[in-house]
Each structure stands twice: as C-alpha cells, then as structure tokens.
C-alpha positions, 0 to 999 in steps of 0.5 A: 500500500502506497504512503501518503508521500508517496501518494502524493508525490504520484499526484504531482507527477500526475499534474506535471504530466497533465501540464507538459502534455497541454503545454506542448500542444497548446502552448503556455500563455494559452493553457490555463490552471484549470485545464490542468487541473481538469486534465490531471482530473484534480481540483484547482485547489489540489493544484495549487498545493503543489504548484502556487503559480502557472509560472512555477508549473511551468518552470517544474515541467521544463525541469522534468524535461531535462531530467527525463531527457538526459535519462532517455539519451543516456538509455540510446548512449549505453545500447551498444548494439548500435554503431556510433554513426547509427547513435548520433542519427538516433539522437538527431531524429530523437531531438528535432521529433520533439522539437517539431511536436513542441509548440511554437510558445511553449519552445520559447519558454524553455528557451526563456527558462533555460536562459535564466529570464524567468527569474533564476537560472535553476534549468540552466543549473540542472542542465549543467549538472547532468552535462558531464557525465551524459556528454563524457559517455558520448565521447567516449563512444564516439572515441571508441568507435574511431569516429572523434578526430584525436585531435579533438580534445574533450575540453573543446568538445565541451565548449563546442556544445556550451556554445550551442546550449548558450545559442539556444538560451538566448536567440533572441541576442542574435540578429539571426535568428530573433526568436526561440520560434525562428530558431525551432525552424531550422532546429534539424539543420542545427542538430545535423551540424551540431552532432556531426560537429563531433565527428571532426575529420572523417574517419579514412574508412566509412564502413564503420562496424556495427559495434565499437570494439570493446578492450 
C-alpha cells in the first residue's frame, strides 16, 4: 500500500504530466490552471498545493524535461548494439521529433527558462549538472568507435556544445535568428551540424562496424 508521500508525490507527477502534455500542444500563455487541473482530473485547489503559480508549473515541467531527457539519451548512449554513426542519427531524429511536436510558445519558454529570464537560472543549473557525465559517455563512444578526430580534445568538445546550449538560451541576442520560434525552424539543420560537429575529420574508412570494439 502506497504512503501518503508517496501518494502524493504520484499526484504531482500526475499534474506535471497533465501540464507538459497541454503545454506542448497548446502552448503556455494559452493553457490555463484549470485545464490542468481538469486534465490531471484534480481540483484547482489540489493544484495549487503543489504548484502556487502557472509560472512555477511551468518552470517544474521544463525541469522534468531535462531530467527525463538526459535519462532517455543516456538509455540510446549505453545500447551498444548500435554503431556510433547509427547513435548520433538516433539522437538527431530523437531531438528535432520533439522539437517539431513542441509548440511554437511553449519552445520559447524553455528557451526563456533555460536562459535564466524567468527569474533564476535553476534549468540552466540542472542542465549543467547532468552535462558531464551524459556528454563524457558520448565521447567516449564516439572515441571508441574511431569516429572523434584525436585531435579533438574533450575540453573543446565541451565548449563546442556550451556554445550551442548558450545559442539556444538566448536567440533572441542574435540578429539571426530573433526568436526561440525562428530558431525551432531550422532546429534539424542545427542538430545535423551540431552532432556531426563531433565527428571532426572523417574517419579514412566509412564502413564503420556495427559495434565499437570493446578492450
């Protein structure tokens, strides 16, 4: 028999799931407390037990978001039944997927939220707190597998990819692009260039193998 914490915590997944699924249709502005509540089927009160502002939902739902992200790319990064080429495809398609199913508004918000304009930088931390690890085990792939120029070190690489999460945060600062939504349009270009970005120099044989050879 479940707790009461534990109950309750299972009603704010409830609600978190109920919001990222209206915010990622309809949009944040749009959505309203009580089409949360109505579709996490809780009372507006009960909402507001866990979350005091539509703001504060939003902000935990973009949290959840990167929590859950880094746990599903990290599931694609440790299958080594696929290749390293077969892996970056898998995470390119993954990525603009979602982005294409995100609306318009609500892709503003994480972007908003991710640079801090929200009035902290708790979704930037969260961000960097699961970078390391998550971006060493695909290096370390990508090393592996003889598909990472040696002259790339992990250091520029990390770089490289805070460049990119720092576009993102902040595209309205650049002439451009203006707006997370002008961003989102060429969201599978920049992740093709992103990924393959990685790669370096092309590796003097194509035909990689399946599986990276393991010592």
């Amino acid at each position: 028999m479940a707790t009461n914490q534990q109950r309750r915590e299972q009603q704010r997944q409830n609600i978190l799931r109920a919001a990222e699924k209206l915010f990622m249709r309809d949009g944040f502005k749009v959505t309203h407390i009580k089409d949360v509540a109505t579709e996490a089927q809780v009372s507006q009160v009960t909402l507001y037990k866990y979350f005091d502002s539509k703001l504060t939902l939003g902000h935990q739902v973009v949290l959840a978001l990167i929590e859950t992200g880094y746990a599903d790319y990290q599931r694609m990064v440790d299958d080594h039944s696929r290749s390293f080429r077969e892996l970056i495809q898998l995470m390119i398609t993954t990525k603009t997927t979602y982005a294409g199913e995100m609306s318009d508004d609500f892709y503003q918000f994480v972007a908003d939220d991710m640079g801090g304009r929200l009035g902290n930088d708790e979704a930037y931390q969260a961000y960097q707190n699961g970078k390391e690890r998550f971006w060493d085990s695909v290096i370390a792939r990508g090393r592996a597998a003889g598909m990472i120029a040696p002259s790339l070190t992990d250091k520029a690489l990390i770089m490289y990819l805070d460049m990119y999460v720092q576009y993102f945060s902040s595209p309205a600062s650049h002439p451009l692009v203006g707006s997370a939504t002008e961003y989102k349009k060429y969201a599978d270009q920049l992740m093709h260039l992103f990924f393959y970005g990685f790669i370096g120099d092309p590796p003097a044989n194509d035909d990689e193998p399946t599986k990276e050879q393991t010592n």
